[in-house]
C-alpha positions as CSV (number, residue, x, y, z in Angstrom):
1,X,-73.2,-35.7,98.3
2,X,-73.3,-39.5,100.3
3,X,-70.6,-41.3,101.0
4,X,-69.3,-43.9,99.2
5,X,-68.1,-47.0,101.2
6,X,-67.1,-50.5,100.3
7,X,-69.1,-53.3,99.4
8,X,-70.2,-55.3,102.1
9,X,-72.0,-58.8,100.6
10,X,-71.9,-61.4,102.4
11,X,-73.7,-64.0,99.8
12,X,-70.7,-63.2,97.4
13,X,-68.9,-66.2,96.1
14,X,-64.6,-66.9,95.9
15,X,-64.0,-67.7,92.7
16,X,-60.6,-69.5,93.6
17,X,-60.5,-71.0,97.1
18,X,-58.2,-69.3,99.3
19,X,-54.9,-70.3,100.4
20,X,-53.9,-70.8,104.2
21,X,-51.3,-68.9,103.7
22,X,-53.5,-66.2,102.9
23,X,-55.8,-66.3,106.1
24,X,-53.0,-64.8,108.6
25,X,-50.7,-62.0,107.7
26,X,-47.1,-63.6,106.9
27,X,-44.9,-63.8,109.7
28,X,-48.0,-64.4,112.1
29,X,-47.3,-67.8,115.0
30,X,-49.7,-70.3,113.8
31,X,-47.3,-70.1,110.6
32,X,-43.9,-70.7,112.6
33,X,-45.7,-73.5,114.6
34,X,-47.3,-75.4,111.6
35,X,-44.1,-75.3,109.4
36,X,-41.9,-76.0,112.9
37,X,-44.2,-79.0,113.5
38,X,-43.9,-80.4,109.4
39,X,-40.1,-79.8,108.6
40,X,-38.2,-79.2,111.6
41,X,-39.6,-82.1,114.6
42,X,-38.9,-86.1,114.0
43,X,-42.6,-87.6,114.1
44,X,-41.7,-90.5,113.8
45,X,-42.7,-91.8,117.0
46,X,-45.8,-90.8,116.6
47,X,-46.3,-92.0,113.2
48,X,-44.8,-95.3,113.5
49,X,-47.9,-96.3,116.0
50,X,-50.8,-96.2,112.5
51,X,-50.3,-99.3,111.2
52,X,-54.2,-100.3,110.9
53,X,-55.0,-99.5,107.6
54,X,-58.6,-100.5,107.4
55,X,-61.0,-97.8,108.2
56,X,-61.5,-94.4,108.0
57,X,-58.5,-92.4,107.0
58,X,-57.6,-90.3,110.4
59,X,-56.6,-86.9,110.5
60,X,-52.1,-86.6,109.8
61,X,-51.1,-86.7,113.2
62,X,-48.7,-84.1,112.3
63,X,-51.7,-81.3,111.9
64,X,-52.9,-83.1,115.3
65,X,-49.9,-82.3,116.7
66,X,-49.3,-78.4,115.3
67,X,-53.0,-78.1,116.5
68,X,-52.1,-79.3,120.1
69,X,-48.8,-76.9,120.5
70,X,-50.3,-73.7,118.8
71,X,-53.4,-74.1,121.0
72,X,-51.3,-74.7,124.0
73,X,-49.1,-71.6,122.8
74,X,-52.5,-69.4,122.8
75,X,-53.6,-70.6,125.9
76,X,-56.4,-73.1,125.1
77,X,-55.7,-76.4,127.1
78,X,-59.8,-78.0,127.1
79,X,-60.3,-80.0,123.6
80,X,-63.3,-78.6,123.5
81,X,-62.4,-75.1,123.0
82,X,-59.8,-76.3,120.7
83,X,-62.3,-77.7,118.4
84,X,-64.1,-74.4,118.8
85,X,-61.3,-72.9,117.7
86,X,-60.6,-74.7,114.3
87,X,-64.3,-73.5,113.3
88,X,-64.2,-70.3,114.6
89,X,-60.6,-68.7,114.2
90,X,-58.5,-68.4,111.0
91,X,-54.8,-68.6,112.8
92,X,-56.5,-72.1,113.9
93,X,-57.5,-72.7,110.2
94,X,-54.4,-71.8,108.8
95,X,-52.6,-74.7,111.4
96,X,-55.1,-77.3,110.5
97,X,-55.4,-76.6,106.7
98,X,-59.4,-75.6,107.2
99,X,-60.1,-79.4,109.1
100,X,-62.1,-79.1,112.0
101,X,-61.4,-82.4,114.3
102,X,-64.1,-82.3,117.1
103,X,-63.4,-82.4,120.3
104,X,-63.6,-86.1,121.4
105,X,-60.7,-86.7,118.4
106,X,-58.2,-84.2,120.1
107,X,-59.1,-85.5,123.5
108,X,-58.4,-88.8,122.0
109,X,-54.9,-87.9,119.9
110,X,-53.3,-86.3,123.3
111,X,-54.5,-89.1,125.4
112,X,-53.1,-91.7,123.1
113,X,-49.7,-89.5,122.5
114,X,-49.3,-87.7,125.5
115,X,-45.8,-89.6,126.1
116,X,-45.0,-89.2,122.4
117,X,-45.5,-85.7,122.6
118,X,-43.8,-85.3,125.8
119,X,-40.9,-86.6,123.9
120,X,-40.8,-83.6,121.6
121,X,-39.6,-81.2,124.5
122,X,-35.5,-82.4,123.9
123,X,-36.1,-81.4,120.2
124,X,-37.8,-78.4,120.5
125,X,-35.2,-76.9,122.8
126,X,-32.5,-78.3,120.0
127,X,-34.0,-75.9,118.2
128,X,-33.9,-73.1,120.6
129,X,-29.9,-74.4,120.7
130,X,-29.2,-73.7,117.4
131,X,-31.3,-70.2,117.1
132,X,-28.3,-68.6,119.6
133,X,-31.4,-68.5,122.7
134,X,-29.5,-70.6,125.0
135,X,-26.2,-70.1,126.1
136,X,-25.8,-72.1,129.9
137,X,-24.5,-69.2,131.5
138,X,-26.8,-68.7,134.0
139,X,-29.4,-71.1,135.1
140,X,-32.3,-70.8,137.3
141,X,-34.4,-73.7,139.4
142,X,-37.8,-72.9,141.1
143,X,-41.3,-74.7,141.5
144,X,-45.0,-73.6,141.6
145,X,-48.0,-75.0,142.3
146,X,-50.9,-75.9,140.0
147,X,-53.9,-77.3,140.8
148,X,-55.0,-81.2,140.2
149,X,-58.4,-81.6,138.4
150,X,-59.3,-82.4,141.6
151,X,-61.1,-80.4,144.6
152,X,-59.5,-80.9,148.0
153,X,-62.7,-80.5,149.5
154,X,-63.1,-84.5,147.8
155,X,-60.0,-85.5,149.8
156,X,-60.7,-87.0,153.4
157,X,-58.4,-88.1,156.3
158,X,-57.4,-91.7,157.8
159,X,-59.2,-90.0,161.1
160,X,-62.2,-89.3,159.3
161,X,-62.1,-92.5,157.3
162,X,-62.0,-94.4,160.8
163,X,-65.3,-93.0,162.0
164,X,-66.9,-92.6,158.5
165,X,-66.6,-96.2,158.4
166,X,-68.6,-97.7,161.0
167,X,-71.3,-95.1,160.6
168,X,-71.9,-95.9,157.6
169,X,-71.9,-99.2,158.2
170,X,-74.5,-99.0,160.6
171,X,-76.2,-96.2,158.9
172,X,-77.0,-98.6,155.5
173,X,-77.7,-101.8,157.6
174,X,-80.5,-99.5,159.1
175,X,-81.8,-98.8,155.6
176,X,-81.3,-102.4,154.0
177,X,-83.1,-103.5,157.1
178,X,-86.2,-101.0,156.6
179,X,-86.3,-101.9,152.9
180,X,-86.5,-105.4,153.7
181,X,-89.7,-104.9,156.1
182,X,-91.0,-102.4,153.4
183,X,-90.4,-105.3,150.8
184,X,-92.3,-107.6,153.3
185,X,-94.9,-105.6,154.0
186,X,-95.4,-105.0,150.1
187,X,-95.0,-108.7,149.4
188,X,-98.4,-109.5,151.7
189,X,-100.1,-106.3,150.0
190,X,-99.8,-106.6,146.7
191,X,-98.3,-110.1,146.3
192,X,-94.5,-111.3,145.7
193,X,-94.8,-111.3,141.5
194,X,-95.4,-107.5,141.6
195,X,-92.6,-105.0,141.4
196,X,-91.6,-103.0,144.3
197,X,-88.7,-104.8,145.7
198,X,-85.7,-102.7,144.3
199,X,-83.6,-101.4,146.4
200,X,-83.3,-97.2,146.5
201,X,-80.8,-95.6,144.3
202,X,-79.5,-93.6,147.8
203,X,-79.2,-96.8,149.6
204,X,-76.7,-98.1,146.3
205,X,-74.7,-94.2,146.3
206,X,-74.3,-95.1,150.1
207,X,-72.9,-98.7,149.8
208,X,-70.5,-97.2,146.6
209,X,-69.4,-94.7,149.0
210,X,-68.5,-96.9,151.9
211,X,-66.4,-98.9,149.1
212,X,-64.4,-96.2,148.0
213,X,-63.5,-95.1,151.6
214,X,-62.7,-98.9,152.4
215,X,-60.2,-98.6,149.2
216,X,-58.7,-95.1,150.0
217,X,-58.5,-96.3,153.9
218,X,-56.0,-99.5,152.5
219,X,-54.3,-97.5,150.5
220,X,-53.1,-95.1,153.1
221,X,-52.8,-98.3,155.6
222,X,-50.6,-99.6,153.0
223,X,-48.3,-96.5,152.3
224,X,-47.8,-96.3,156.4
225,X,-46.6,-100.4,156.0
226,X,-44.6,-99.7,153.4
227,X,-43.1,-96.9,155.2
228,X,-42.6,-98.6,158.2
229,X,-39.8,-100.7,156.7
230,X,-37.6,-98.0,155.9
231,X,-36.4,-95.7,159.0
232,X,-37.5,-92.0,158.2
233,X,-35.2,-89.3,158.0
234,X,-35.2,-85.9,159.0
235,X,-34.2,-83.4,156.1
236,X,-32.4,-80.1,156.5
237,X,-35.9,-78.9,155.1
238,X,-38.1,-79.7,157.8
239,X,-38.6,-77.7,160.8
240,X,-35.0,-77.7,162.2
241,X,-32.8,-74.9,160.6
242,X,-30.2,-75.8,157.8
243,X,-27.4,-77.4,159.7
244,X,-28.4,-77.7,162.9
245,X,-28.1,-81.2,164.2
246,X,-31.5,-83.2,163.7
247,X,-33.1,-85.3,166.9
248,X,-32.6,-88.8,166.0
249,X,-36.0,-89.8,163.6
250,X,-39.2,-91.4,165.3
251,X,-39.8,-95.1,164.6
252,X,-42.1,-95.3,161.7
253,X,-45.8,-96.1,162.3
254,X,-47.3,-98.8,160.7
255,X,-50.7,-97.6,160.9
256,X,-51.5,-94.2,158.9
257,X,-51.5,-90.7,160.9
258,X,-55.3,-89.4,161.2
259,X,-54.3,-86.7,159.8
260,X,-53.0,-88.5,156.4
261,X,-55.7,-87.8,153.5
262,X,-56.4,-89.0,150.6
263,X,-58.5,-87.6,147.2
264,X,-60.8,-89.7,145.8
265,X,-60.9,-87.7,142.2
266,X,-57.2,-87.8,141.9
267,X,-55.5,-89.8,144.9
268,X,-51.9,-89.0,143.5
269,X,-52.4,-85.1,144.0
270,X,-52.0,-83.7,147.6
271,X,-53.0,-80.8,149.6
272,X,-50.5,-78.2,149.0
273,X,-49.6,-74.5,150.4
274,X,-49.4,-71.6,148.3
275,X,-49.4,-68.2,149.1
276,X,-53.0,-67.8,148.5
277,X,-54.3,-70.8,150.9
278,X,-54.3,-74.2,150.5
279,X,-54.7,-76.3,147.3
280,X,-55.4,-79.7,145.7
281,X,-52.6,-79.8,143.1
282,X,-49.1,-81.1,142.0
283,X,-45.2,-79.1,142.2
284,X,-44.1,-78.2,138.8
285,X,-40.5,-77.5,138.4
286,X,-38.6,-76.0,135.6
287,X,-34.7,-74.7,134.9
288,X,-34.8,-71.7,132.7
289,X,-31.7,-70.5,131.0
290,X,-31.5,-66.7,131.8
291,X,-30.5,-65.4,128.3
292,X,-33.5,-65.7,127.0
293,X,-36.0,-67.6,129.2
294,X,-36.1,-71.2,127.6
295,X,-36.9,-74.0,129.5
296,X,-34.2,-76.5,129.6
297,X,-35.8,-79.2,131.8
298,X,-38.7,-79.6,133.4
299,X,-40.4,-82.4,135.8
300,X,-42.9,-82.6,138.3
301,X,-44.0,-83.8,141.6
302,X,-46.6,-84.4,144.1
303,X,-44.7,-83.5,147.3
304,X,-45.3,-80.1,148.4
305,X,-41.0,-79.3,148.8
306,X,-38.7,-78.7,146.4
307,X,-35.8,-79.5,148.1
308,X,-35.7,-83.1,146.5
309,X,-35.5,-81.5,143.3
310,X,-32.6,-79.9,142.6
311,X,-30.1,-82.1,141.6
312,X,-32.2,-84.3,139.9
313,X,-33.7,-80.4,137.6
314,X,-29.7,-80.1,137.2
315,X,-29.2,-83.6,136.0
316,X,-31.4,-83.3,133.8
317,X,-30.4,-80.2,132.4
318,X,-27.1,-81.7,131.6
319,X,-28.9,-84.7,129.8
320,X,-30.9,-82.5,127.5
321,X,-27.9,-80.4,126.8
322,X,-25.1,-82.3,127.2
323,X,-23.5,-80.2,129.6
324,X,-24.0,-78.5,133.2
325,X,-24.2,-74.8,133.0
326,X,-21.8,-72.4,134.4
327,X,-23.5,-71.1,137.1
328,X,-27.2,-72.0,138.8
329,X,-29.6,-70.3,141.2
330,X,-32.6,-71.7,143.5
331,X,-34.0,-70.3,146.5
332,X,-34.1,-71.8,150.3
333,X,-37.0,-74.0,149.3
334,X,-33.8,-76.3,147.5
335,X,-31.0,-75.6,150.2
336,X,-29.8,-78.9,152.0
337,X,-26.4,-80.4,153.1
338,X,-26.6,-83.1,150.3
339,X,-27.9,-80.6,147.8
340,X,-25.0,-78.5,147.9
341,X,-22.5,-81.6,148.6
342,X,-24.2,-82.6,145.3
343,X,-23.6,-79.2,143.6
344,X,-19.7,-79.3,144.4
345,X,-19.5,-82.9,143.2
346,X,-20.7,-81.0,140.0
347,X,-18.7,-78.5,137.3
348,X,-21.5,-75.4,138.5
349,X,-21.0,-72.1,140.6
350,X,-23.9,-72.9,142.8
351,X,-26.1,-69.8,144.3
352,X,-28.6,-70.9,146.8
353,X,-30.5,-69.1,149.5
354,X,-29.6,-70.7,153.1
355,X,-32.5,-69.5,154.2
356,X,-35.6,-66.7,153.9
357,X,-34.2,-63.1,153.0
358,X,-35.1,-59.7,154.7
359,X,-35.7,-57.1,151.7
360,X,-32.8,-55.8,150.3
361,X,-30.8,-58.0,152.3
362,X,-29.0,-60.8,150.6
363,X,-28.0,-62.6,154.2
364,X,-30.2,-65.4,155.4
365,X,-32.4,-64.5,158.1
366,X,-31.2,-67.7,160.6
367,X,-27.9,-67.4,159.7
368,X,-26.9,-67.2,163.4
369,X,-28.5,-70.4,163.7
370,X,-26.2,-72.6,160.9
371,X,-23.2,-74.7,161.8
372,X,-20.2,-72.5,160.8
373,X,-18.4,-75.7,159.5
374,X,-21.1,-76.5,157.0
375,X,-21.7,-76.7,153.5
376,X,-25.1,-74.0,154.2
377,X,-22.9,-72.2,156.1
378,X,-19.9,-71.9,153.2
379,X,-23.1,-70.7,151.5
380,X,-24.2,-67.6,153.5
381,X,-20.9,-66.6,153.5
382,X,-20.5,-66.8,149.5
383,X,-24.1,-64.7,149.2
384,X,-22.8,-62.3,152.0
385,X,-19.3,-61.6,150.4
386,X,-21.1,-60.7,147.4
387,X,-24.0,-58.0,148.7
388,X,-26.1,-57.2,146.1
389,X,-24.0,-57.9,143.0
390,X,-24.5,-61.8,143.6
391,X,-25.4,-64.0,141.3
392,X,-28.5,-64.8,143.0
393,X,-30.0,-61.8,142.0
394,X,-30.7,-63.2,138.7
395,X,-33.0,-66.0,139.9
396,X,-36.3,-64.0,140.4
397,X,-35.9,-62.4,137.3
398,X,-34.9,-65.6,135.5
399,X,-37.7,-68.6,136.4
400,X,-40.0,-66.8,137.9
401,X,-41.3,-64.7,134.8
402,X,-41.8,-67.7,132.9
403,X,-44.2,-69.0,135.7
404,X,-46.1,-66.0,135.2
405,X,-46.6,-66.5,131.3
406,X,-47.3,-69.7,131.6
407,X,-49.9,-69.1,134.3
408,X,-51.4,-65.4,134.0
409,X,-50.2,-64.6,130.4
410,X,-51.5,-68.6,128.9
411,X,-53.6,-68.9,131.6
412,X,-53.0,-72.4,133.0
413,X,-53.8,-72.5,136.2
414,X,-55.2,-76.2,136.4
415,X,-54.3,-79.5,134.9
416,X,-56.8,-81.3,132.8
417,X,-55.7,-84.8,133.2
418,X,-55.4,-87.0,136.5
419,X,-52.8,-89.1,137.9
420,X,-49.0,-88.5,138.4
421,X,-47.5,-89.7,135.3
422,X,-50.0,-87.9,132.8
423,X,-49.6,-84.9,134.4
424,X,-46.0,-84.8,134.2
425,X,-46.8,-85.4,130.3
426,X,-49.4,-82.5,130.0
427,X,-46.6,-79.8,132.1
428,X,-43.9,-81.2,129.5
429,X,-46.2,-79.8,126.9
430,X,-46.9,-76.9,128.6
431,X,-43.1,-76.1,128.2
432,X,-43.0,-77.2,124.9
433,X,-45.1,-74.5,124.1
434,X,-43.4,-72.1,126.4
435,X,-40.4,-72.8,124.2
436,X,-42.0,-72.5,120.7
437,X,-43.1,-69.0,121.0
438,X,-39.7,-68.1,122.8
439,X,-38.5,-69.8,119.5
440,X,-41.4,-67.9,117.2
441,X,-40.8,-64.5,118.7
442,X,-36.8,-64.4,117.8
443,X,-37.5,-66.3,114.3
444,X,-40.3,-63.7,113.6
């Protein structure tokens, strides 16, 4: 007796077209996003900038927009693998409504509302607000690096630029001058009306080259001018101790140090170190609320410290919210005299690390080394009384997770866009996202 399975025919007709409702079970994410995205965010923004109405009707930028957080929420960041998706996937069918953008219109919808959409992140975690996930108990401030679409083996120093420069100088004189006696000797061999004369793509690359180090070379010349005018100052961050009393600062330089570099891909991003090496890339920084890991501000930098961050992260938290949280946590990278004068101007019970820990240890390691009469010093002796039931504790279980689902879990790893400003844009959607499925997995 044979078995008796299903039917399997695949040139069988629907009779009734399906539903998107139908093509993902019911309380699946690309749901939660769409219907987030259609009745509970303002658009308006966004929809106030189509006024054209000639032309081809465009996609609703409110599916453009559902397409661009659910993607981001599954990980896909490269519009090309986005428009993959909408062909390919049915969660990305049931978002879109079965549409299938291409590529080069989502590239073109998030470079024309990047800001727009950045706006979004305030509302989104209103909505986090009234779901009960945030509470401003405990707050937690950190940073991590991410790579700049950029390779820092395309970034050169003001050293290198200085004796780049004359050789190639020299180097395509040498060639205009060979093509010159080649054109010449050409000329009395087959006669000046014949073609020949061009000059070599190579010797063109060269001269573009020599350009673009002459414009990366003012640039840095111009940052060392500009910074000459101001006196620098040494920060407790640098490499005296917290508290000890800095040597008085070195006049500024008006001429860039040779070991000043600059990309030519993306001169905004810097060489930063992580714990794997060095990279090309920008400091992301985020406050997460610790009762249930939502983002509550966000921002971005390109200087490799964080220390500059920490009142401005709070400030901001404060602005989204409308209030300072009860207590907040960061680690050494943030600790400064004006930070924590900064935090005590402030209503929060501050918790920052004076300095790197030993394991198990919740004493700073050059705590011998602080001014006993300062603020960092106050500070030690707050995380000391304490032990191991301090506040602090909470920061590494806090922020740090979230860095990992945003990087390992979602895998971004690199930004896609270029340039200071953008990329503060594209990490403010990368938390918006962060927040949705925070948002999607309590709703669900």
């Amino acid at each position: 007796m044979s078995k008796t399975f299903r039917p399997w025919d695949i040139d069988q007709v629907w009779l009734l077209p399906p539903s998107v409702q139908d093509l993902v079970p019911a309380g699946h994410v690309a749901h939660f996003v769409r219907d987030t995205v259609r009745n509970g965010l303002d658009l308006s923004a966004i929809m106030a900038s189509y006024e054209e109405e000639r032309g081809y009707p465009p996609y609703h930028p409110g599916m453009m927009t559902a397409l661009l957080l659910y993607a981001y929420s599954q990980g896909l960041y490269s519009s090309r693998r986005i428009a993959k998706a909408c062909e390919e996937r049915l969660d990305f069918a049931a978002v879109t409504g079965l549409q299938r953008p291409d590529f080069r219109t989502v590239s073109d919808f998030r470079k024309r509302h990047l800001m727009r959409l950045a706006g979004l992140f305030v509302q989104v975690l209103q909505l986090c607000r009234a779901a009960g996930l945030v509470k401003l108990g405990h707050v937690a401030l950190d940073g991590t690096k991410i790579k700049a679409n950029a390779s820092k083996h395309k970034a050169m120093s003001y050293g290198r630029m200085k004796t780049g420069e004359p050789k190639l100088v020299a180097e395509i004189h040498r060639w205009l001058t060979q093509a010159a006696q080649a054109d010449t000797a050409e000329d009395r061999e087959h006669g000046a009306a014949r073609r020949g004369d061009e000059m070599p793509d190579w010797v063109a690359n060269k001269q573009q080259r020599l350009e673009r180090i002459r414009a990366a070379k003012a640039a840095l010349e111009a940052e060392a001018t500009a910074a000459s005018a101001t006196p620098r100052k040494k920060t407790d961050g640098g490499g005296e101790p917290p508290g000890r009393a800095a040597p008085p600062p070195a006049p500024a330089k008006a001429v860039p140090d040779d070991k000043a570099q600059r990309n030519f891909t993306d001169p905004e991003s810097r060489i930063m170190k992580t714990k794997d090496g060095f990279i090309q890339g920008y400091n992301a920084q985020a406050a997460v609320d610790a009762e249930q890991q939502i983002i509550l501000a966000c921002g971005l930098t390109n200087s490799g410290s964080d220390q500059a961050q920490l009142i401005p992260m709070l400030d901001a938290v404060a602005a989204a919210t409308g209030t300072y949280p009860l207590e907040t946590s960061a680690d050494a990278g943030y600790c400064s005299e004006a930070n924590l004068a900064g935090l005590a101007a402030r209503p929060v019970n501050a918790y920052v690390a004076t300095g790197r820990q030993k394991h198990g240890s919740p004493a700073a390691v050059n705590e011998r080394r602080i001014k006993p009469d300062s603020l960092i010093a106050a500070m030690a002796r707050k995380l000391k009384r304490a032990g191991r039931r301090s506040r602090y504790r909470l920061r590494k279980q806090v922020v740090e997770p979230v860095f990992g689902q945003i990087k390992q879990a979602r895998g971004f790893r690199q930004f896609l866009l270029r340039g200071l400003d953008k990329v503060t844009h594209e990490w403010t959607l990368v938390c918006i996202a962060h927040n949705l499925t925070k948002l999607a997995g309590a709703a669900i």
